[in-house]
C-alpha positions as CSV (number, residue, x, y, z in Angstrom):
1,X,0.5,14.8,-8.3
2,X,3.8,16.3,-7.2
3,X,6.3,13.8,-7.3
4,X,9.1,12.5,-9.6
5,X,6.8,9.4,-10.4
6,X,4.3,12.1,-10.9
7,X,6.5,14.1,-13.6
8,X,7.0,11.0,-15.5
9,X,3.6,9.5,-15.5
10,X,2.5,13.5,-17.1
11,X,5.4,13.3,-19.5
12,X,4.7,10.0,-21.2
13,X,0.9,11.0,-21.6
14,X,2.1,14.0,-23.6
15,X,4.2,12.0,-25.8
16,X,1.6,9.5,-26.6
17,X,-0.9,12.4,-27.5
18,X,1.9,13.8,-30.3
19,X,2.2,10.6,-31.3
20,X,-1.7,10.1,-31.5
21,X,-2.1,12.9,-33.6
22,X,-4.1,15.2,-30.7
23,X,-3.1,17.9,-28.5
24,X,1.1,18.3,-29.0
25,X,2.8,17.1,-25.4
26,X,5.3,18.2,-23.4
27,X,8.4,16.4,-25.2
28,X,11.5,17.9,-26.8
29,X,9.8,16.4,-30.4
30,X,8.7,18.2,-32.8
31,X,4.7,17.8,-33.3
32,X,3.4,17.0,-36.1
33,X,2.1,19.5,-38.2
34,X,-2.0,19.1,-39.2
35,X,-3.2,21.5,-42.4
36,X,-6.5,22.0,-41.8
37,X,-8.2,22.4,-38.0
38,X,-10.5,20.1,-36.2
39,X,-14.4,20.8,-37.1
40,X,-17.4,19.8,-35.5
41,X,-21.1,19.0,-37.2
42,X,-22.9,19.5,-34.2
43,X,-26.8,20.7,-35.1
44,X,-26.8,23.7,-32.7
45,X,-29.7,22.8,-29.6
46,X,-33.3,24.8,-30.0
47,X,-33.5,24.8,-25.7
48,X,-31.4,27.5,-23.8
49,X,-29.3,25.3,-21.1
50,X,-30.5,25.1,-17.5
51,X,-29.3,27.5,-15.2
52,X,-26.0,26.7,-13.2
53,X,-26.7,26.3,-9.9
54,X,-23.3,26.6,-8.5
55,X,-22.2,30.7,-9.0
56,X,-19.3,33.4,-7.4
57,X,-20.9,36.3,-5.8
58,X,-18.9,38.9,-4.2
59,X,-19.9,40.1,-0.4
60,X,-18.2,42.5,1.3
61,X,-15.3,42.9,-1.3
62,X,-14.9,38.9,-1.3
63,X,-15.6,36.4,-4.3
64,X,-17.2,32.8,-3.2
65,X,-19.5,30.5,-4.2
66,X,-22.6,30.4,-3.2
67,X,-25.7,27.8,-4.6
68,X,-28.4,30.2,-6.8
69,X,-31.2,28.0,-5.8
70,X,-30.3,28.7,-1.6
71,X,-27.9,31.8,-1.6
72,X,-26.1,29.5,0.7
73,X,-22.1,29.9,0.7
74,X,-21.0,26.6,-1.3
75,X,-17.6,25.3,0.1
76,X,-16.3,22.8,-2.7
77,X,-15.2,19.6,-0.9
78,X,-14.6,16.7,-2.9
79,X,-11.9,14.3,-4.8
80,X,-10.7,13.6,-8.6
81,X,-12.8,10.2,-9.6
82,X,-10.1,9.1,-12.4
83,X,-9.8,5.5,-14.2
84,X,-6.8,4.6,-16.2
85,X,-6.2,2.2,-18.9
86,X,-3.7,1.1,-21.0
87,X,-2.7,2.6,-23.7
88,X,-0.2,1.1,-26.4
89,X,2.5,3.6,-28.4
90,X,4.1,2.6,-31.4
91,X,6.9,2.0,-30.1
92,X,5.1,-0.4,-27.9
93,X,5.4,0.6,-24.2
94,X,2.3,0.5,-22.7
95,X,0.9,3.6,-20.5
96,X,-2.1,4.2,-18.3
97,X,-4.3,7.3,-19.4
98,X,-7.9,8.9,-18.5
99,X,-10.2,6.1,-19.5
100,X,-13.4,7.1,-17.4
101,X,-15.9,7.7,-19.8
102,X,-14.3,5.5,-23.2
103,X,-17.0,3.4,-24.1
104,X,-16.9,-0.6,-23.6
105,X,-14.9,0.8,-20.3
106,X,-17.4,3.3,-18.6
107,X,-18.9,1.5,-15.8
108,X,-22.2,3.0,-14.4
109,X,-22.6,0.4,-11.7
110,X,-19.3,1.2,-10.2
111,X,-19.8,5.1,-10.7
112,X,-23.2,4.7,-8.9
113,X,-21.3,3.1,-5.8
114,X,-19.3,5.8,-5.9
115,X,-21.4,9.1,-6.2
116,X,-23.6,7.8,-3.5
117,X,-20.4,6.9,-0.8
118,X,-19.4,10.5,-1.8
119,X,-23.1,11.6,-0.9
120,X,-23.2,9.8,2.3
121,X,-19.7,11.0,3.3
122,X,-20.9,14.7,2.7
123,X,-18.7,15.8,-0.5
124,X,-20.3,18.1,-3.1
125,X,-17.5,18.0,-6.2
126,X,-16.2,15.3,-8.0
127,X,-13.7,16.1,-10.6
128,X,-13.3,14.0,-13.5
129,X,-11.0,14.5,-16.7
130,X,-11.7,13.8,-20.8
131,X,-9.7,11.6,-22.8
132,X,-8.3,13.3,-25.6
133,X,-5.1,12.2,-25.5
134,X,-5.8,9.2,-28.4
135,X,-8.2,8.8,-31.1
136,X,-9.1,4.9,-30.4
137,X,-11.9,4.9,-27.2
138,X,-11.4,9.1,-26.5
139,X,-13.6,11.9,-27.2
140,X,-12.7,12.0,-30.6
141,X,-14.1,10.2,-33.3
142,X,-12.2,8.6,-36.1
143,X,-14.4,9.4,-38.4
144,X,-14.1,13.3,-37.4
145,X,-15.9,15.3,-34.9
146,X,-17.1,14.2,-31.6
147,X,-17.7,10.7,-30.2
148,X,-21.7,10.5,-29.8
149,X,-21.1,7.2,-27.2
150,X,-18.1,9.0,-25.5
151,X,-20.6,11.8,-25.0
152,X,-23.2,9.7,-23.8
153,X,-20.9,8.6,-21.5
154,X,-20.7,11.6,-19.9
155,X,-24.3,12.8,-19.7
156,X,-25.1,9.5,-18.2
157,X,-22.4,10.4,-15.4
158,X,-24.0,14.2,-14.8
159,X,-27.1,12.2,-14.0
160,X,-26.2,10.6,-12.0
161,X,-23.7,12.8,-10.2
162,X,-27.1,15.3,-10.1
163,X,-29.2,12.3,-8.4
164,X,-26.7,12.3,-5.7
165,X,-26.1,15.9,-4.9
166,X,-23.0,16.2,-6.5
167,X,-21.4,18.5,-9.1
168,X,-19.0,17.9,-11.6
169,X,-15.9,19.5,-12.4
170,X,-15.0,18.7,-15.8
171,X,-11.1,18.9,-16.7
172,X,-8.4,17.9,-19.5
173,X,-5.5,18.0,-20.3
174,X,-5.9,19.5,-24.2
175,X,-8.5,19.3,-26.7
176,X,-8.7,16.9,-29.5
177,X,-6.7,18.6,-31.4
178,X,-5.2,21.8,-32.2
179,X,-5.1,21.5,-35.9
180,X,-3.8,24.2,-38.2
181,X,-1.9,25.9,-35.0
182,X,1.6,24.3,-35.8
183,X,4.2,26.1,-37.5
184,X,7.9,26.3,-37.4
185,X,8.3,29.4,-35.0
186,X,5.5,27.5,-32.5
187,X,5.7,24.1,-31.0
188,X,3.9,21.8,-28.8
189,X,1.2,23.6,-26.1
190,X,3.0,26.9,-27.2
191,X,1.1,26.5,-30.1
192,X,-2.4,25.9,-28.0
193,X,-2.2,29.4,-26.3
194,X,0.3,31.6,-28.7
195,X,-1.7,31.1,-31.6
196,X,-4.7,32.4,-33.1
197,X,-5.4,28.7,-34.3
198,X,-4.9,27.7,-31.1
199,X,-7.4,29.8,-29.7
200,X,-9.7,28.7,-32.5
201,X,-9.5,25.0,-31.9
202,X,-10.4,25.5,-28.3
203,X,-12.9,27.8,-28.8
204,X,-14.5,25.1,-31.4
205,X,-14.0,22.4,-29.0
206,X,-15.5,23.9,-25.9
207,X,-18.4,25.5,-27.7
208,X,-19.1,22.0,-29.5
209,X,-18.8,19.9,-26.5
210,X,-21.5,22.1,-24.5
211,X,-23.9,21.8,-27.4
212,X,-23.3,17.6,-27.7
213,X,-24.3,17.8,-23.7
214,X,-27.2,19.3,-24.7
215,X,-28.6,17.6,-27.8
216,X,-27.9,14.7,-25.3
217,X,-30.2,15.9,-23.2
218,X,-27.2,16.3,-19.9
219,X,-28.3,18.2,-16.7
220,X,-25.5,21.1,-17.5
221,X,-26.9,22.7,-14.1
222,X,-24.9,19.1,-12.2
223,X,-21.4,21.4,-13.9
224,X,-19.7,22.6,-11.4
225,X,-17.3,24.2,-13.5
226,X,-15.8,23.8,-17.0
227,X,-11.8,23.7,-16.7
228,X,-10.2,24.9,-19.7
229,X,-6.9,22.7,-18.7
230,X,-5.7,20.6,-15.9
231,X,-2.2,21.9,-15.9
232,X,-1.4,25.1,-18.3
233,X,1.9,25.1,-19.4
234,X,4.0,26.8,-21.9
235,X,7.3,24.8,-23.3
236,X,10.7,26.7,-23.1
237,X,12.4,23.8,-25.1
238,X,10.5,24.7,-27.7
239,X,9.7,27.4,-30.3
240,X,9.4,30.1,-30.1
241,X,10.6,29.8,-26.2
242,X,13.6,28.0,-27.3
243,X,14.1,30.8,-29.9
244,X,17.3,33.2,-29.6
245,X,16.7,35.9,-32.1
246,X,14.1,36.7,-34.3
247,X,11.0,38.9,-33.8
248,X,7.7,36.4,-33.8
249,X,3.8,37.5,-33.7
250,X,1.7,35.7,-30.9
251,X,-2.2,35.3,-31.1
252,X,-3.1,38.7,-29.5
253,X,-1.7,40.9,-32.4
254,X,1.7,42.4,-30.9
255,X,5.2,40.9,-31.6
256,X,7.6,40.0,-29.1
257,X,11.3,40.0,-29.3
258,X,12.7,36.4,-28.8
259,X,16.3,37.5,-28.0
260,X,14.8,39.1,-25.0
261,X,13.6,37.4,-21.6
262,X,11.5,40.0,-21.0
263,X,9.6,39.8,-24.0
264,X,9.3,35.9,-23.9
265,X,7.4,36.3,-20.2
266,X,5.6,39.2,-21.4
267,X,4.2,37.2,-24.4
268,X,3.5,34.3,-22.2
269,X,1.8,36.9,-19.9
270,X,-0.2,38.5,-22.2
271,X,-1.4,35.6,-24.2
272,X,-2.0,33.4,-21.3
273,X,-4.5,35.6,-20.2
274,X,-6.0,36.3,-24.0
275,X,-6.4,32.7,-24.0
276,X,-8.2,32.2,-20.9
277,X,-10.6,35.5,-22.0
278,X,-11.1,34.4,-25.0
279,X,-11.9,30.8,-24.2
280,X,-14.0,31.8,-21.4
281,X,-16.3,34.5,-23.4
282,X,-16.9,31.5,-26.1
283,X,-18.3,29.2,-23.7
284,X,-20.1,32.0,-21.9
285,X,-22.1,32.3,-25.4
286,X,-23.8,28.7,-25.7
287,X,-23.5,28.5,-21.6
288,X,-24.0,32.1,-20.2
289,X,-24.6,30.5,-16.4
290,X,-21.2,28.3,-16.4
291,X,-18.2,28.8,-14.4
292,X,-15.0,29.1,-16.2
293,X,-11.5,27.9,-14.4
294,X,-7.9,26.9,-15.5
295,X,-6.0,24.7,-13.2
296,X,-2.1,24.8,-12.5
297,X,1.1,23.6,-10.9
298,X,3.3,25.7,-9.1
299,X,5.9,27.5,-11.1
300,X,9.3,27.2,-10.6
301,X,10.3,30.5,-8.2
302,X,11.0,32.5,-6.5
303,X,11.5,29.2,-4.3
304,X,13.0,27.0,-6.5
305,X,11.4,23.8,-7.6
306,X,11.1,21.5,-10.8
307,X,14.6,22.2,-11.7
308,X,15.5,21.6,-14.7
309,X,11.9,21.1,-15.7
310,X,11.0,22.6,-19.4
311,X,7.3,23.3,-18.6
312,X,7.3,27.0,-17.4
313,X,4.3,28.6,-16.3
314,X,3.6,32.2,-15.1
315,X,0.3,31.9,-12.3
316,X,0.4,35.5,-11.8
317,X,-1.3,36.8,-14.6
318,X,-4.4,34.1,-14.2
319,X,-5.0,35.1,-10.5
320,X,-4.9,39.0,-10.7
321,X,-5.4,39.7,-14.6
322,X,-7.7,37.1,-16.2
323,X,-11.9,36.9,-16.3
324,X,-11.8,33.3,-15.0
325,X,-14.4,32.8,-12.4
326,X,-12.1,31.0,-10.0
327,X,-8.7,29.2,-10.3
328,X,-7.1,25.6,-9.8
329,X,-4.1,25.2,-8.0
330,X,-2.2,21.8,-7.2
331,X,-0.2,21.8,-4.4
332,X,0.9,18.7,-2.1
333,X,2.1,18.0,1.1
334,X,5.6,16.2,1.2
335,X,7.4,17.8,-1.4
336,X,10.1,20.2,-1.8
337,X,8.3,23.3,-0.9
338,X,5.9,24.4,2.0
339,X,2.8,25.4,2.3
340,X,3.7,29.0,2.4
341,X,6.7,28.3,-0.7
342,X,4.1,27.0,-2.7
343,X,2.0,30.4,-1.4
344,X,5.1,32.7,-3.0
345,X,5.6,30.9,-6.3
346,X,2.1,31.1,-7.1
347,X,1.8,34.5,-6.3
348,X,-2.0,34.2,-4.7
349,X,-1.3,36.3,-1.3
350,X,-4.0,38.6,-0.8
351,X,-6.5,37.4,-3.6
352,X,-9.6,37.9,-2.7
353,X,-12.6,39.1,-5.5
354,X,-12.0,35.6,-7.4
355,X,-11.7,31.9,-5.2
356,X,-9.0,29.8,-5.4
357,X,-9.5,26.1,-4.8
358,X,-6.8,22.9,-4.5
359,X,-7.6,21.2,-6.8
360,X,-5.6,18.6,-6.4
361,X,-3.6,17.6,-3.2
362,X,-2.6,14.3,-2.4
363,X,0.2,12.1,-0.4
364,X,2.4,10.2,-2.5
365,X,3.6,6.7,-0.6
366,X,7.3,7.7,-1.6
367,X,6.7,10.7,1.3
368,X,4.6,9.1,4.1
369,X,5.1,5.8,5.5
370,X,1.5,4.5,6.4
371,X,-1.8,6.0,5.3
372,X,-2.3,6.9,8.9
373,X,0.9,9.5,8.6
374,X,-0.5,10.5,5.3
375,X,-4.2,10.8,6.9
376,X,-2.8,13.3,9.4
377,X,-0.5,15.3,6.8
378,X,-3.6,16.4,4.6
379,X,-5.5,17.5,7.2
380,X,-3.4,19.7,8.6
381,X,-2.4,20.2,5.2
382,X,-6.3,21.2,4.4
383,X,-6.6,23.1,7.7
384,X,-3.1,25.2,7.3
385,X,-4.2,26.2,4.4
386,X,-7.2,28.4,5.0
387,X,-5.1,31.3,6.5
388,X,-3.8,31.5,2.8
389,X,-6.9,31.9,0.9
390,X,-8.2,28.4,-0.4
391,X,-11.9,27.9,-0.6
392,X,-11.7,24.5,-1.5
393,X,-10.3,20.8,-1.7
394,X,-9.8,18.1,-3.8
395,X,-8.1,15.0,-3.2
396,X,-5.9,13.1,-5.5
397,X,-7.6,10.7,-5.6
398,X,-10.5,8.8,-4.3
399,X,-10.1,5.5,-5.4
400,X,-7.3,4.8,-7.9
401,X,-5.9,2.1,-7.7
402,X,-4.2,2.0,-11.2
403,X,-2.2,4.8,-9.5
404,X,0.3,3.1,-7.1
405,X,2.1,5.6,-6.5
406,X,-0.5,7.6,-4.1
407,X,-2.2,6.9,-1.6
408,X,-6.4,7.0,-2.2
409,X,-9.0,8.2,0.1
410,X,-9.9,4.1,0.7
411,X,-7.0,2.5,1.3
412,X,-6.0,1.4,5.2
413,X,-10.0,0.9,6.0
414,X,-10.4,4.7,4.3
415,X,-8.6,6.2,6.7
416,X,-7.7,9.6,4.4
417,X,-11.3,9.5,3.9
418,X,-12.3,9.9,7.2
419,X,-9.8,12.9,8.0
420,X,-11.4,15.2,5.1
421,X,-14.9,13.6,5.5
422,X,-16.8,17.1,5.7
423,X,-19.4,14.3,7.5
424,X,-16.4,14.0,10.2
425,X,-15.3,17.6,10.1
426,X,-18.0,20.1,8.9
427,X,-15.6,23.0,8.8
428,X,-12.3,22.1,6.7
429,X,-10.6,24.9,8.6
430,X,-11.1,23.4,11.9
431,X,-8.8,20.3,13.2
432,X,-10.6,16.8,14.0
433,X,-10.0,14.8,16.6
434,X,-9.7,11.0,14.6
435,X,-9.1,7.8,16.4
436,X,-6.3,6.4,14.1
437,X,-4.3,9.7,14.2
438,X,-1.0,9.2,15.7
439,X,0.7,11.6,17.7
440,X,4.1,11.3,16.5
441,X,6.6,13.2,19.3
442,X,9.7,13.0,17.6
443,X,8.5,15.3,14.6
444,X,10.0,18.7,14.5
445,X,12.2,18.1,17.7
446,X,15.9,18.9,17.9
447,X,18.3,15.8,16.8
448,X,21.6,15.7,16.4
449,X,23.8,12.6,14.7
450,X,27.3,11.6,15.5
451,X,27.9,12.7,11.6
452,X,26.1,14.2,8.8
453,X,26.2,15.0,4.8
454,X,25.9,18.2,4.2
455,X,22.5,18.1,2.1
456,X,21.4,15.6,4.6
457,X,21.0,16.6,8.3
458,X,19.5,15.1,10.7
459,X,16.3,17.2,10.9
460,X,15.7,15.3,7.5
461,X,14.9,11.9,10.2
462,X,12.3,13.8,11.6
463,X,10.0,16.1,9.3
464,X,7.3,13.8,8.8
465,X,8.3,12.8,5.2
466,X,9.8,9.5,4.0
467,X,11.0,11.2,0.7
468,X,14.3,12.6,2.1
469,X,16.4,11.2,5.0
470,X,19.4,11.8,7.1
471,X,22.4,10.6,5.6
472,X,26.0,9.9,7.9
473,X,28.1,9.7,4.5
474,X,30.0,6.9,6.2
475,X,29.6,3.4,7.7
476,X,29.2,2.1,11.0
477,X,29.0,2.7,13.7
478,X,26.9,5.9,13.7
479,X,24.4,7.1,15.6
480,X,21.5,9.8,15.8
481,X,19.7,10.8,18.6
482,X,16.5,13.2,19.0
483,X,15.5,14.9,22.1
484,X,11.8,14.6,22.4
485,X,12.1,17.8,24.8
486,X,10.7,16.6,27.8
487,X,10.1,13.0,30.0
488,X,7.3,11.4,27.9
489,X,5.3,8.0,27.8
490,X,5.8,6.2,24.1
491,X,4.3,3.2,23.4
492,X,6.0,2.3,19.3
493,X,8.9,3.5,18.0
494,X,9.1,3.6,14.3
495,X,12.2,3.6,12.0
496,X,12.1,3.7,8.2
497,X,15.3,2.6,6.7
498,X,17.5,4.5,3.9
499,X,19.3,1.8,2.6
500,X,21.1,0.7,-0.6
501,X,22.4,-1.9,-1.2
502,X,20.3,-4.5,0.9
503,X,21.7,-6.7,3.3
504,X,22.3,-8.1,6.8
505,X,21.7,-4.9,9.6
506,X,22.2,-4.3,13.1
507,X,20.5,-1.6,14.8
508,X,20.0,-0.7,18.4
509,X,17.6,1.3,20.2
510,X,18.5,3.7,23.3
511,X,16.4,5.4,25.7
512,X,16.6,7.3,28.5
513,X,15.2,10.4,30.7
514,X,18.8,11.9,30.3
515,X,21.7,11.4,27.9
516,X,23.5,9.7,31.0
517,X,21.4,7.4,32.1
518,X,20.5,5.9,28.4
519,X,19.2,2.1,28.3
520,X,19.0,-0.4,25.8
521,X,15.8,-1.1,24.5
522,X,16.0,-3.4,21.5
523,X,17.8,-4.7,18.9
524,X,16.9,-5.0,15.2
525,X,19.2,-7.6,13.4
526,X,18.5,-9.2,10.2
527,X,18.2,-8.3,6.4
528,X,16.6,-5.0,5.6
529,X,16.5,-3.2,2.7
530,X,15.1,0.3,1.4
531,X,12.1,1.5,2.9
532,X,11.3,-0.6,5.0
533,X,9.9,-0.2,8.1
534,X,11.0,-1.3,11.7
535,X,8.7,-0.9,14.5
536,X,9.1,-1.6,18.2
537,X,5.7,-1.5,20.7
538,X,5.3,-2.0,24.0
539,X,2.0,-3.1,25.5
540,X,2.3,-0.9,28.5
541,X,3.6,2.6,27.8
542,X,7.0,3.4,28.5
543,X,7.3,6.4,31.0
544,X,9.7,9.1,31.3
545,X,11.3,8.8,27.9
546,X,13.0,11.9,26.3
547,X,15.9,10.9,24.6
548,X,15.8,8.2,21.6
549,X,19.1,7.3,20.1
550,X,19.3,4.7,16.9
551,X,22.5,3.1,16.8
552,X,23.5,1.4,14.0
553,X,26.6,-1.4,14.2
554,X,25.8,-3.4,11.4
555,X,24.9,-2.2,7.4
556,X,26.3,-2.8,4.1
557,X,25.4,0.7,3.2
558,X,26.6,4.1,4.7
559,X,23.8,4.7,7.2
560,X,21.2,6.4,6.7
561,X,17.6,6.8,7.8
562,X,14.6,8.3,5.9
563,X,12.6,8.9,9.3
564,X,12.5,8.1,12.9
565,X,8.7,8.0,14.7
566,X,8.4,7.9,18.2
567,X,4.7,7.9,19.1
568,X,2.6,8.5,21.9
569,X,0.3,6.1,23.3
């Protein structure tokens, strides 16, 4: 998820996990503090587990997968299966959080549709998170330890992910909880990864949770991969990030000097990748075949993004320094960075020995304004992004539809699906020609506006994305006007409006093979409002088209429009 409706859904599921007495979240409030850390009675399992059959090898200087059973290169294509509930706080809003495997909510019938349309559209990964955010219906039992029927849950779903071909990523976004990590000089996650409790409580959890698989009886050879977190992320609001003096010692034995930047990144450095070591090594014992990862969002520079954000995270170190078998990062299309931004903050460029997979990539509605657009952004999205090193792709998400906020792979008669359908495209690194696709020639092409705001140029009415517009910074009348570069046949063009406050419009349309000989073509007039969208289509194909001007006479609002579409036939 990369959006501001993104940020907020994250941040209200960390506050309810302080509140619920798990894993501290990413709030400005102090968690907490538990005495005595979480233990588990798990009766250790008499079998070794099954061989993974999902490894890294490297050939030729290069880390990939590859399937042990085949020695076939494995290419993870696949999408995040999630289910949301509600959740109550005490202060009594209601959120949504991971709910897939809580039991009296864990619906094999359903899961069993889904594994097999996965199957039959030719995915091989389905990623799936753990509820540990509250204590009633989670992972965690009230009584203390593990929840046997949450468990179950989950071997029951590595069946039947295994009967389809498909292999399990398993994710969350803390343990149950970090008990006995908390102190005054470390707060909230810093805790998790800074210290030696921390370390502890993960190691527990991890090592405890592998075994419960087992004495269940769970096919650990359907795990793809055990991911230590969703989203790592140290606090700078927080001690002893928020610190501005005093000399503090961190899980892996040195000190670090809080009055000192330096020293703060080199302690989230250093311990970051301590964590992910010692994490790893633990789960290596009870599961020496298993794949270890740790997934991410970007961080913050050297493009800047999330401003003003307090979680702070450091990829660098994970990618180049850690013993993770392969890493997690989430990057989507639409949002304030490029493909190649995203590229530089995470600091990946020239990674080879250890695969790097997206995770997560999706198309929030606020940034594309039909699942068609949004089809056609991820996979070029998906394709451009092979030249930097990904090795696979996950979408966010399949089939949500607690989630409003993003599209899913099924909405629109699954047209997102059928773009990334490796059934459709064998090789993700190769375009696919897709009926629905629309060829859209007003993106990218010079446009010019009779004025502009500063931060809001024209070129903003034409970059594909309905999250940031064109702005005039005045009334009517105004104008903008693209130059599609050459005569061309159109048969809809497609405005989406930028408009606040709501009212009574009047908007023309212009066309013309020259700037001189300009015609009108229609008229909008009525009430619009926000986001919505305008469309004019001809039946037969205009010809010779390439100059579009949108004049607006009539708006209650300065005007302003989040994207012009002028599409082929």
């Amino acid at each position: 998820m990369s959006t501001n409706l993104r940020r907020v859904f994250f941040s209200v599921i960390l506050l309810i996990a302080f509140i619920s007495a798990c894993a501290p979240g990413a709030t400005p409030t102090t968690p907490i503090p538990t005495k005595t850390p979480v233990t588990y009675t798990i009766t250790p399992s008499p079998q070794p587990p099954p061989k993974h059959r999902i490894g890294v090898r490297m050939i030729d200087g290069i880390g990939e997968f590859y399937d042990r059973v085949t020695g076939e290169k494995f290419i993870p294509r696949g999408n995040n299966y999630i289910r949301l509930a509600k959740q109550h706080s005490p202060s009594g809003e209601t959120i949504l959080y991971h709910s897939t495997f809580n039991p009296g909510l864990y619906d094999p019938t359903r899961i069993d549709e889904t594994l097999q349309r996965m199957r039959s559209n030719g995915y091989n990964v389905v990623r799936v998170f753990l509820n540990n955010c509250c204590r009633q219906g989670s992972l965690s039992d009230p009584a203390g330890g593990l929840s046997a029927a949450y468990i179950a849950n989950v071997a029951d779903f590595l069946q039947r992910a295994k009967a389809n071909g498909i292999f399990v990523l398993v994710t969350t976004d803390s343990e149950p909880s970090v008990g006995g990590t908390w102190s005054e000089d470390f707060g909230g996650y810093n805790a998790s990864y800074l210290r030696r409790g921390g370390i502890l409580s993960s190691t527990r959890f991890w090592s405890d949770f592998i075994k419960a698989l087992i004495d269940q009886g769970a096919p650990l050879d359907a795990i793809f991969a055990y991911e230590l977190r969703n989203e790592l992320f140290f606090e700078a609001n927080l001690p002893p990030l928020s610190l501005t003096s005093r000399v503090v010692s961190a899980a892996n034995g040195k000190t670090y000097n809080m009055a000192s930047d330096a020293d703060k990144q080199r302690m989230m450095d250093e311990n970051l990748v301590n964590w992910i070591d010692t994490v790893r090594a633990s789960i290596l014992e009870v599961d020496p075949t298993a794949l270890v990862s740790v997934g991410f969002f970007w961080p913050q520079a050297p493009h800047p993004s999330r401003i003003g954000d307090p979680r702070v995270i450091e990829t660098r170190p994970a990618i180049w320094e850690s013993t993770a078998d392969f890493i997690d990062l989430h990057l989507y299309p639409g949002s304030d960075l490029t493909l190649q931004e995203y590229v530089d903050n995470f600091k990946m460029a020239g990674m080879e020995k250890k695969p790097i997979i997206m995770g997560e990539f999706g198309a929030a509605r606020s940034s594309y304004s039909s699942a068609a657009v949004a089809a056609q952004a991820l996979h070029d999205w998906q394709v451009d992004s092979c030249q930097y090193g990904f090795n696979g792709w996950l979408l966010w998400t399949w089939d949500s539809d607690e989630q409003t906020d993003f599209y899913n792979a099924l909405v629109d008669e699954s047209q997102i699906n059928q773009a990334l359908a490796p059934v459709n495209r064998p090789d993700p690194c190769q375009s696919g020609a897709l009926p629905f696709f629309e060829h859209n020639l007003a993106l990218g092409r010079a446009v010019r506006a009779s004025r502009s705001l500063p931060d809001k140029p024209p070129s903003n009415a034409v970059d594909g994305m309905t999250s940031d517009w064109w702005g005039a910074g005045a009334g009517p009348t105004q104008w903008i006007e693209i130059d599609l570069g050459e005569p061309s046949a159109i048969r809809l063009i497609r405005l989406v409006a930028s408009q606040s406050p709501p009212g009574e419009t009047l908007h023309q349309l212009w066309v013309g093979p020259a700037i001189e000989e300009l015609y009108l073509l229609h008229t909008f007039e009525g009430p619009t409002a926000d986001n919505q969208v305008l469309e004019f289509s001809s039946e037969t194909p205009l010809e010779g088209v390439r100059y579009v001007r949108v004049v607006t006479r009539r708006s209650p609002s300065w005007v302003s429009w989040r994207e012009i579409e002028v599409l082929a036939p």
